[in-house]
KEDREN-393805 format. One record per residue (C-alpha): residue in three letters; x, y, z. Coordinates in steps of 0.25 Angstrom, whole numbers, plus 5000, padded with zeros to 4 digits. Each point is the difference from the previous one (the first is absolute). Example, Ala and Ser with C-alpha at 12.3 -4.5 7.8 and 13.67 -1.06 7.14 Angstrom:
BEGIN
ALA,5049,4982,5031
SER,5006,5014,4998
This chain:
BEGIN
UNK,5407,5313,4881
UNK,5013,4994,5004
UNK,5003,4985,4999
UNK,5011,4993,5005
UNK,5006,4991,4993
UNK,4995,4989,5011
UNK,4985,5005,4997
UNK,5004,4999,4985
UNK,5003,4986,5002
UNK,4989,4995,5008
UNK,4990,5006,4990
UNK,5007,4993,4989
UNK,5000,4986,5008
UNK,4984,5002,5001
UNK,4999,5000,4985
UNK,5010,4991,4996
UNK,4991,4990,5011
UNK,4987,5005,4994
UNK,5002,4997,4986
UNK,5007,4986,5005
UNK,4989,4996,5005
UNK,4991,5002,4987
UNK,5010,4992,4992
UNK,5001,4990,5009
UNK,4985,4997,5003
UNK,4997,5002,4984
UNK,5001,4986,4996
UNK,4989,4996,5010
UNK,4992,5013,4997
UNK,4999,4997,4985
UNK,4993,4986,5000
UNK,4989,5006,4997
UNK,4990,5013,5002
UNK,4994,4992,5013
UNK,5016,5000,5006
UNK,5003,5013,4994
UNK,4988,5007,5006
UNK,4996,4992,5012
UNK,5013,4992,5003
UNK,4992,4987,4999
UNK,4992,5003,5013
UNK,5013,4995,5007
UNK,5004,5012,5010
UNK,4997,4999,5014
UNK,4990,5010,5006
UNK,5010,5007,5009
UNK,5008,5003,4988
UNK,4991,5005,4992
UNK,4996,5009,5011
UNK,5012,5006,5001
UNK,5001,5003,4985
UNK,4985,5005,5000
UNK,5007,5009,5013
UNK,5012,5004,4990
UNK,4991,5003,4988
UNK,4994,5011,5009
UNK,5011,5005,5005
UNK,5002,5011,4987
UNK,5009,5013,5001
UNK,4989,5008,4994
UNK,4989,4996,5011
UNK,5012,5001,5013
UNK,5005,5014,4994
UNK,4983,5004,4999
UNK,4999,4995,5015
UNK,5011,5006,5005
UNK,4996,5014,4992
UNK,4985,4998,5008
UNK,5007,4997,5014
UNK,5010,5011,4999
UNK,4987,5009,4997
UNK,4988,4993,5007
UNK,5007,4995,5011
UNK,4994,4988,5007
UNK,4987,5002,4991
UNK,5007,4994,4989
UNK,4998,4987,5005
UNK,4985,5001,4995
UNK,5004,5005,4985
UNK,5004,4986,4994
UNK,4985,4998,5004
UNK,4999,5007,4984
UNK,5003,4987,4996
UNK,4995,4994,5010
UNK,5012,4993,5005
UNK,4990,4991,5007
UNK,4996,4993,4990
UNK,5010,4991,5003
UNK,4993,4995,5011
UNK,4986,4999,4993
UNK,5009,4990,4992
UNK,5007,4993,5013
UNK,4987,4996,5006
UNK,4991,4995,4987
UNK,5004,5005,4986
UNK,5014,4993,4998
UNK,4992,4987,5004
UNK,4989,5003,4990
UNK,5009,5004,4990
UNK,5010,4989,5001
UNK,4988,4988,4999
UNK,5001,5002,4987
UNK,5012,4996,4994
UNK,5000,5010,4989
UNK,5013,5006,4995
UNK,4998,5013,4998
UNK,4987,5009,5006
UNK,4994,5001,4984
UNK,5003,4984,5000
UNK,4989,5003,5013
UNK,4991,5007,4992
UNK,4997,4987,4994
UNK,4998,4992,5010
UNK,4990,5011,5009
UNK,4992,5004,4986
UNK,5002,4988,4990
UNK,5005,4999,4986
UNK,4986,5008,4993
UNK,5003,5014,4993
UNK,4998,5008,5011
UNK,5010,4991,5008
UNK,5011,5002,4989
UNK,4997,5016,5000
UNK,5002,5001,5014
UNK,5013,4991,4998
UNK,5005,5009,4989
UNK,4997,5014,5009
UNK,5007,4993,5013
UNK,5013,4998,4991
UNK,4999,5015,4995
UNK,4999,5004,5015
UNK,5010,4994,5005
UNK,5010,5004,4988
UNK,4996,5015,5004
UNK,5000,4997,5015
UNK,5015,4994,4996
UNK,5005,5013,4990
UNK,4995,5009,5012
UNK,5007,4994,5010
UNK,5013,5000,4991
UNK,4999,5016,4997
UNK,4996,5002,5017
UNK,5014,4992,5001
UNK,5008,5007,4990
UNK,4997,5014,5006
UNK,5004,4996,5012
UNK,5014,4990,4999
UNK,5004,5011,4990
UNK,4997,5011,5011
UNK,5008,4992,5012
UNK,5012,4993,4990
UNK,5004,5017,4997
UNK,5000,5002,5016
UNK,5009,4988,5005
UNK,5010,4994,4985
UNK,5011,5011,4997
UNK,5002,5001,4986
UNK,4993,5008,4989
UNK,4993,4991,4989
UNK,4993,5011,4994
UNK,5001,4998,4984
UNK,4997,5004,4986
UNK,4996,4988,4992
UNK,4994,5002,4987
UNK,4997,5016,5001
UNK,4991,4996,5014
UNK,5004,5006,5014
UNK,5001,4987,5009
UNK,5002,5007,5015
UNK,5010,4992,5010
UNK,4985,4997,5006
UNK,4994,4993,4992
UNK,5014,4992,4993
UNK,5001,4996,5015
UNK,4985,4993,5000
UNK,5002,4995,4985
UNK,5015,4994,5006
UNK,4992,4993,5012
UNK,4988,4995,4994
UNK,5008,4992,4989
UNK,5008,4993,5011
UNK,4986,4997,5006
UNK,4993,4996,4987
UNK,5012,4992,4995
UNK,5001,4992,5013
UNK,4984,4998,5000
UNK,4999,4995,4986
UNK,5010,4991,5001
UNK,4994,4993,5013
UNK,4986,5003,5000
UNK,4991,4998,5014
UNK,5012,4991,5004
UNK,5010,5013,4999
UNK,4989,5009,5005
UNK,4999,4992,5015
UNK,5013,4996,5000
UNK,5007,5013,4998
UNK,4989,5006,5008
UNK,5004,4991,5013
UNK,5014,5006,5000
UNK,4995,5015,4998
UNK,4990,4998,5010
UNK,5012,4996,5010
UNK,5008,5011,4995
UNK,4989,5010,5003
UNK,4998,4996,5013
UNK,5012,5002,5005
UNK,5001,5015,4994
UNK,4988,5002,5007
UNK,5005,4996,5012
UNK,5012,5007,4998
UNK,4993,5015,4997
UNK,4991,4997,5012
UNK,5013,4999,5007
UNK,5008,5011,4997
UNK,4987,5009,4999
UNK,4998,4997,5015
UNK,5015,5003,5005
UNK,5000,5014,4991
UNK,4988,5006,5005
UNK,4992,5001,5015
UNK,4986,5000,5002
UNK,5000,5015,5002
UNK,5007,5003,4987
UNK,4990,4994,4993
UNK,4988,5009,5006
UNK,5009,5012,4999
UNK,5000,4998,4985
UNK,4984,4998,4998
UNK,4987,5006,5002
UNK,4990,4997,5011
UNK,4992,4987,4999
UNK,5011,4994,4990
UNK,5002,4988,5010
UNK,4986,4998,5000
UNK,4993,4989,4994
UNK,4986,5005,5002
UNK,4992,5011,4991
UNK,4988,5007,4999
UNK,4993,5007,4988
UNK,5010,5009,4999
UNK,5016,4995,5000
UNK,5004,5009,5008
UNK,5015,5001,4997
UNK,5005,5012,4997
UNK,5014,5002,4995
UNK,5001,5016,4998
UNK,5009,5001,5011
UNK,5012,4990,4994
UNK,4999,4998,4986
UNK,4987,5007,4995
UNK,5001,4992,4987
UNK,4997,4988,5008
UNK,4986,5007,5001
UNK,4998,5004,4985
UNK,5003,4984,4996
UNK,4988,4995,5011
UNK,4994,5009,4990
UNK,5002,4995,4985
UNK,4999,4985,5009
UNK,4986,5003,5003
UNK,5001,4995,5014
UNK,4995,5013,5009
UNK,4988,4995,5003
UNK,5006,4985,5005
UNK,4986,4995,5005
UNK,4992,5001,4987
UNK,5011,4994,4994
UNK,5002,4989,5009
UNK,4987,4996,4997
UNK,5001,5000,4984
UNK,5012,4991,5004
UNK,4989,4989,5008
UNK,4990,5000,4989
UNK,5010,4998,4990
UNK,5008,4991,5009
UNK,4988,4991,5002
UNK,4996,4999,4985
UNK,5016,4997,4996
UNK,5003,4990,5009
UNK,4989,4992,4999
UNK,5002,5000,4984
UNK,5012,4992,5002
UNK,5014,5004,4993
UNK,5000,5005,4987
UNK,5008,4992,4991
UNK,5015,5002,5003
UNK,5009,4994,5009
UNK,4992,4995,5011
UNK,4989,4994,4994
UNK,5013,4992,4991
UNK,5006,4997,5017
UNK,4986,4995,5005
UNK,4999,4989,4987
UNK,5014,4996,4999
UNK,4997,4995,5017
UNK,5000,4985,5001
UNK,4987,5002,5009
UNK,4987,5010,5003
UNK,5005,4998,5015
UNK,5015,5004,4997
UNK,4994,5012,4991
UNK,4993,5006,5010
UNK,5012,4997,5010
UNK,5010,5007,4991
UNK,4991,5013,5001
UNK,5001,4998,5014
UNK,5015,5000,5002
UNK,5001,5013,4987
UNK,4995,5010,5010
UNK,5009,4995,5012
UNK,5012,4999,4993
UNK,4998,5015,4991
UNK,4994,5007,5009
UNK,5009,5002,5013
UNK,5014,4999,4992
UNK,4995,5012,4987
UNK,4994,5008,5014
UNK,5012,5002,5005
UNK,5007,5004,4989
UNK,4991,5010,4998
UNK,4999,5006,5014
UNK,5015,5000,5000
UNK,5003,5007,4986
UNK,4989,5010,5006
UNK,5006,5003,5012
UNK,5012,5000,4994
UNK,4995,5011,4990
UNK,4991,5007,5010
UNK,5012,5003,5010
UNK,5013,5002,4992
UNK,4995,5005,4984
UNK,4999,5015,4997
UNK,4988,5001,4992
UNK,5006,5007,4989
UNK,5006,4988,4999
UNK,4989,4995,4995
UNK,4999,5010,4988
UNK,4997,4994,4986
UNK,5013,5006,4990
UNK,4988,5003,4989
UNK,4987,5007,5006
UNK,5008,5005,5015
UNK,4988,4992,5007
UNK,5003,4991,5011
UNK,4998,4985,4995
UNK,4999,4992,5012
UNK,5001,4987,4993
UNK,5015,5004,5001
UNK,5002,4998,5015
UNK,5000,4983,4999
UNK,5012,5002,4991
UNK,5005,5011,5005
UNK,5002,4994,5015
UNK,5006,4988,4996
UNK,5010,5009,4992
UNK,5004,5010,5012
UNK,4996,4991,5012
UNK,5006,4983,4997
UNK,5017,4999,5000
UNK,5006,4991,4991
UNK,4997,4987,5000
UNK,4986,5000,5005
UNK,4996,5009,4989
UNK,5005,4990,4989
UNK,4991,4988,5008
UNK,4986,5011,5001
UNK,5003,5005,4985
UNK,4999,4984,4997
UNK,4989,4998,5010
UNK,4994,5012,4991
UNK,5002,4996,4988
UNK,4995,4986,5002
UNK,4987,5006,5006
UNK,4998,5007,4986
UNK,5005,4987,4990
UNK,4990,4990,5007
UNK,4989,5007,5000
UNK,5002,5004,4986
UNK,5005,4985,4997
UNK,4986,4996,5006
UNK,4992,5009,4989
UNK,5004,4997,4988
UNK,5003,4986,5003
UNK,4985,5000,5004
UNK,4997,5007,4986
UNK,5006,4992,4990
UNK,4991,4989,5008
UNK,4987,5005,4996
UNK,5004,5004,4985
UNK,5007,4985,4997
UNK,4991,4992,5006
UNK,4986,5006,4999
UNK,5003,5006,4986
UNK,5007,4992,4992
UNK,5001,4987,5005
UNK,4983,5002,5003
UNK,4996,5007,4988
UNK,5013,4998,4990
UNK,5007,4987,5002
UNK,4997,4991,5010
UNK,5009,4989,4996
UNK,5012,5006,4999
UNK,5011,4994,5005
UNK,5003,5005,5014
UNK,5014,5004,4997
UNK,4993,5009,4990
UNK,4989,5007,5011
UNK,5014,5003,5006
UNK,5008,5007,4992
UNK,4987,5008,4996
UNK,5001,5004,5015
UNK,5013,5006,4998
UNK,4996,5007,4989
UNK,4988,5004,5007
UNK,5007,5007,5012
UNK,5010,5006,4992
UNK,4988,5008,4994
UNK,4992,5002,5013
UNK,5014,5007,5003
UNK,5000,5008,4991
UNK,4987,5005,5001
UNK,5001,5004,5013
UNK,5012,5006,4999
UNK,4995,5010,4989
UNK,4989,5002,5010
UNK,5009,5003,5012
UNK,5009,5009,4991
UNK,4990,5009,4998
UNK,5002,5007,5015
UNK,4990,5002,5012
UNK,5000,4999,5016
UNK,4999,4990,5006
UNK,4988,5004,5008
UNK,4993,5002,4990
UNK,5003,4986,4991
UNK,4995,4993,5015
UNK,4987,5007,5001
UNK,4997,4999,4986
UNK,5003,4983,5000
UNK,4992,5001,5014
UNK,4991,5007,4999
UNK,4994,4998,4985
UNK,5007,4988,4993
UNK,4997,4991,5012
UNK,4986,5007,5003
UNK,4995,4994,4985
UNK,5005,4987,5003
UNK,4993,4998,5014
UNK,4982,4999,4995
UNK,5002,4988,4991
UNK,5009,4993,5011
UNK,4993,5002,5011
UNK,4987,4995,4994
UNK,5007,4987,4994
UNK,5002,4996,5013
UNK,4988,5001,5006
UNK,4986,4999,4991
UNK,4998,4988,4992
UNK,4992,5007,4988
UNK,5012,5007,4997
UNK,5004,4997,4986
UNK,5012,5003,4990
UNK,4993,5010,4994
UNK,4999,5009,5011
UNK,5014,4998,5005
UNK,5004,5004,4986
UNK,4993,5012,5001
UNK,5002,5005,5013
UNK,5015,4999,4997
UNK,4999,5007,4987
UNK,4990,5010,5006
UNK,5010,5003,5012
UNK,5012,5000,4990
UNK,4991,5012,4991
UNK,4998,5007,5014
UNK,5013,5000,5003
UNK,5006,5006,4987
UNK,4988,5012,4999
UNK,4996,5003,5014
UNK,5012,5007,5004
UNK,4998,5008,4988
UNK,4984,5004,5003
UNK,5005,5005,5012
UNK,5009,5009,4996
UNK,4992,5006,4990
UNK,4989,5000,5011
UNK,5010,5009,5008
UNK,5000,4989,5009
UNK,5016,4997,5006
UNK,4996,4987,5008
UNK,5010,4990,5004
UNK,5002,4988,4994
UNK,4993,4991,5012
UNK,4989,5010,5001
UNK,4996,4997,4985
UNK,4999,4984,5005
UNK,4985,5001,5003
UNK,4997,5005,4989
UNK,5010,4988,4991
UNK,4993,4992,5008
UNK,4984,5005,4994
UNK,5005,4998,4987
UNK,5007,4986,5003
UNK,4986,4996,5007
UNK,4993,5003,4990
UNK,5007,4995,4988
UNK,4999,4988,5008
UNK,4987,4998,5005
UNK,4996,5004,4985
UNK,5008,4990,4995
UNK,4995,4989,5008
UNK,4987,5002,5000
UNK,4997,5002,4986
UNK,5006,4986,4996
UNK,4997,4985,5004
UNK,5007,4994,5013
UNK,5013,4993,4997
UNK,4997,4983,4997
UNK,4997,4994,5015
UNK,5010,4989,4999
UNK,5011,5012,4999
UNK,4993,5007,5013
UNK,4999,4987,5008
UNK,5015,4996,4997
UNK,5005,5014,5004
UNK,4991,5001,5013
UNK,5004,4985,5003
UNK,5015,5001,5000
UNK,5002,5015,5004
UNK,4989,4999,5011
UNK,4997,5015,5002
UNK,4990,5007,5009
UNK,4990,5010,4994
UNK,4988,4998,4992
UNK,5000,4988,4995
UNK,4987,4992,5004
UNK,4996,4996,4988
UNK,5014,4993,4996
UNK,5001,4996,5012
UNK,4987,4993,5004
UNK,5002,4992,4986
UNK,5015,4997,5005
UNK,4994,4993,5012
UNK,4989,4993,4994
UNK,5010,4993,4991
UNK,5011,4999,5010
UNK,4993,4999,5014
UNK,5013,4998,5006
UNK,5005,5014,4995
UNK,5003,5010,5013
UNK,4996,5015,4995
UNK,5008,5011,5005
UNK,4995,5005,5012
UNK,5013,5010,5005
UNK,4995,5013,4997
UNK,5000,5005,5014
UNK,5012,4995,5003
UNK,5008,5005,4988
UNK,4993,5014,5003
UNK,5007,5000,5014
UNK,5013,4994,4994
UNK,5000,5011,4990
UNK,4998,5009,5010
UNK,5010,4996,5011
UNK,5009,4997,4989
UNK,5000,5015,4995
UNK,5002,5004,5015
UNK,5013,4990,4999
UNK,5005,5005,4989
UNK,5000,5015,5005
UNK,5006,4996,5012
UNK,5013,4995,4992
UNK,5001,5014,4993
UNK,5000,5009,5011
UNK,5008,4992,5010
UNK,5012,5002,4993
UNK,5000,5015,4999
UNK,4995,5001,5014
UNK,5012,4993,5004
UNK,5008,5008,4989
UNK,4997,5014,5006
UNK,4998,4994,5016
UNK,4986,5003,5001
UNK,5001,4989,5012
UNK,4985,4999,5006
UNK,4994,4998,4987
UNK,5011,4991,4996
UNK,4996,4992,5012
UNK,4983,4999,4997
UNK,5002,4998,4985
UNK,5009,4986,5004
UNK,4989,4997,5011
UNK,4990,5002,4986
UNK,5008,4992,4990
UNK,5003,4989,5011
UNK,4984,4999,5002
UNK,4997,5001,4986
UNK,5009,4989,4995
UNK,4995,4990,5011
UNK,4983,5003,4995
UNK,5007,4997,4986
UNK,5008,4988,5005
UNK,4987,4994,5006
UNK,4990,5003,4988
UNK,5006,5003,4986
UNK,5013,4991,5004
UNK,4995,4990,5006
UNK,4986,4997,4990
UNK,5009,4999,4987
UNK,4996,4989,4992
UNK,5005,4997,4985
């Protein structure tokens, strides 16, 4: 790609200004680990929003999404359901508030506070921390692939290397190049340098967004667009079958539905509910926004911060998508898409690509910052949530608790140096994308989601059986791919998840029932203060008989329809943007009458019944 010397200058001015803000928000980060990981519980809501709306923002996941819409067409507004993308919501109407009651520092610190300080208590805490240290290394080797992948499409210069008798490919120097800017700018600030800098990028990023959906709808008509795709590409709806056939145009559009997995879309869209349901209500795993959700100064502003992460992500990133698509769709040769190496067509190119070919000087230096702050806060948010859970349920737990806090700080440097590194290793080790997504989708989260579900909502649920449900999920997850193979079986990651699921149930009911219930006093503190609905009589009746003024939780209903209408919402918010993007008006026109009626039910009963 060809920069000019004005995009040059306005990519250096984004780093020079991120790595400013780190030093200068590094005195008050480095008080101690509660300011470094949690900024002292002093950021407004609104803020945190936006950074939680940055941190999600990620090169990797936009060059995915616009790889599944360039193929998929309007469909892929139901893939991020893998994750699902709407457990965001489950958090917006009840778990940030549950969640946030307990003025933990980090979600192991919670362990302690849902399951006690017995044995079984401190086995689950040990498990949560090697979770999410895994959860953390996995998302750092997802991110290498993909920076590493886009920085060689759109920066002009050659870094490939020898160094040491080792090959390093310009690729992989340019990931190795961006992730120390972002892990020398996230240690030196912490929490403090994760937010602030994640404001700015989240700024930057929406005004690349707009300028993509911009140029992307005075390039190309309505009728370009459909020239360039299949029948049924501009339809949301699907049966069975998907019913998108590519052979006409680019047949190898056809054989990459097939190594996806994705021909028959119903049944999958139905693996994509189960496991949806299961995932969401588990909560988040320990990473980044479980760290947002405690460091709120309030259960209400938590769960009002997940309210405004959708608004704000969603519309902008969808039309960035739509427009890079569109972009690709009517003016990119597919042979353009060809890999140097194998000759296949590698259609996580055309993000890159399009920017390269389609953005004059100028506005391509202010979208390649917009792009590399989407891939620095996210990354930023991962290993700053990391080093949280080593340094403070490790060693100041088990090793040192009265360590002077300048010294649990430091160790945090030291500990996200090595988290890096880690990952890096892992990341270097080459892969698709695709392929990192549905493996950290589909199994990683799937072993996490039986023990958190059930924490929530039964009462006899102890630390034993959350210790072994994790361990009994993280076991399926490393052999069940492998028995399936030898099986003869080639199954999808997602399509393995009920089966994670068995184990995980298992390990946990097993776990649970064959040891005593944790101490009652820990049960009715926990159902006191976190005030979740589920099966809790027991604790709850003694609750009441001590505290007769006690007011149990009673909003099941309500949250179910909240969730619901919430999911709709959301939906909303990713597919007007690329009906407007490719001026399909009459839907355009009944998907705003759907989000403007969706927003008033959740104004009248999630807004307007929050309570701290």
């Amino acid at each position: 790609m060809k920069l000019a010397l004005l995009d040059i200058a306005i990519i250096t001015a984004y780093l020079i200004a991120t790595i400013g803000i780190g030093y200068w928000l590094s005195k008050r980060a480095s008080r101690n680990i509660q300011t470094y990981f949690l900024a002292g519980n002093d950021i407004p809501w609104y803020f945190l929003g936006l950074s939680n709306a940055s941190g999600m923002f990620d090169v990797s996941g936009t060059m995915v999404a616009v790889t599944w819409m360039y193929i998929y067409g309007l469909k892929s507004a139901w893939i991020p359901w893998l994750w699902p993308v709407w457990n965001q919501i489950f958090m917006m109407v009840f778990l940030a508030i549950w969640l946030r009651r307990s003025n933990a520092l980090t979600g192991a610190e919670w362990i302690t506070f849902r399951f006690g300080n017995s044995k079984g208590s401190r086995w689950s805490h040990v498990i949560t921390v090697l979770f999410a240290v895994i959860i953390v290394i996995a998302f750092m080797a997802y991110f290498v692939e993909g920076i590493g992948k886009f920085a060689t499409q759109f920066l002009p210069w050659d870094l490939s290397l020898q160094l040491a008798g080792i090959g390093i490919s310009s690729e992989d120097a340019y990931a190795l190049l961006i992730i120390g800017i972002t892990t020398f700018y996230t240690i030196k600030g912490g929490f403090y340098s994760v937010v602030g800098t994640e404001v700015m990028q989240f700024i930057i990023m929406t005004i690349t967004c707009l300028v993509i959906a911009v140029i992307a709808m005075s390039a190309t008509t309505h009728d370009q667009i459909m020239a360039a795709v299949p029948d049924n590409w501009d339809n949301l709806w699907f049966g069975w079958k998907l019913d998108l056939d590519w052979s006409a145009l680019i047949p190898a559009a056809n054989e990459r539905i097939e190594q996806d997995g994705y021909s028959l879309f119903g049944f999958i869209f139905m693996l994509m509910l189960f496991k949806g349901i299961w995932a969401s209500l588990a909560g988040p795993v320990p990473s980044y926004d479980m760290q947002r959700v405690l460091s709120t100064r309030t259960p209400k502003e938590a769960a009002m911060m997940f309210g405004l992460t959708p608004l704000v992500l969603t519309l902008p990133r969808y039309l960035m998508i739509a427009g890079i698509t569109v972009l690709a769709l009517v003016y990119m040769d597919s042979t353009e898409l060809l890999h140097p190496e194998t000759g296949q067509l590698d259609f996580e190119k055309v993000l890159p690509f399009s920017i390269s070919e389609y953005v004059g000087p100028g506005l391509k230096g202010l979208l390649l910052a917009g792009l590399l702050a989407a891939f620095m806060s996210t990354f930023a948010a991962f290993i700053n949530a990391g080093s949280a859970y080593v340094v403070n349920d490790i060693y100041k737990k088990y090793i040192q608790p009265d360590a002077p806090a300048r010294r649990y700080v430091r160790l945090s440097y030291l500990t996200t140096a090595i988290l890096v590194i880690v990952g890096i290793a892992f990341g270097l080790a080459g892969g698709n994308i695709q392929a990192r997504t549905d493996w950290i989708v589909g199994l990683l989260y799937g072993s996490y989601v039986a023990s958190n579900v059930l924490k929530w909502i039964w009462w006899r649920f102890n630390g034993y059986g959350f210790f072994f449900g994790m361990l009994s999920g993280m076991i399926g997850v490393a052999v069940l791919p492998g028995i399936f193979k030898q099986l003869g079986y080639e199954m999808l990651a997602i399509e393995q998840f009920p089966f994670l699921l068995i184990i995980a149930l298992a390990g946990s009911l097993l776990g649970c029932l064959l040891t005593p219930p944790d101490e009652e006093s820990v049960l009715k503190n926990f159902y006191k203060k976190t005030r979740p609905w589920g099966f809790w009589k027991p604790i709850r009746e003694k609750v009441m008989a001590e505290d007769p003024d006690f007011s149990p939780n009673k909003a099941f209903k309500r949250d179910a329809f909240n969730v619901v209408i919430g999911i709709i919402w959301q939906m909303t918010l990713v597919v007007m943007p690329i009906f407007l993007v490719i001026r399909k008006i009459d839907a355009l026109w009944v998907s705003v009458l759907v989000f403007v009626v969706t927003t008033w039910l959740l104004k009248r009963y999630w807004y307007d019944r929050l309570e701290n």
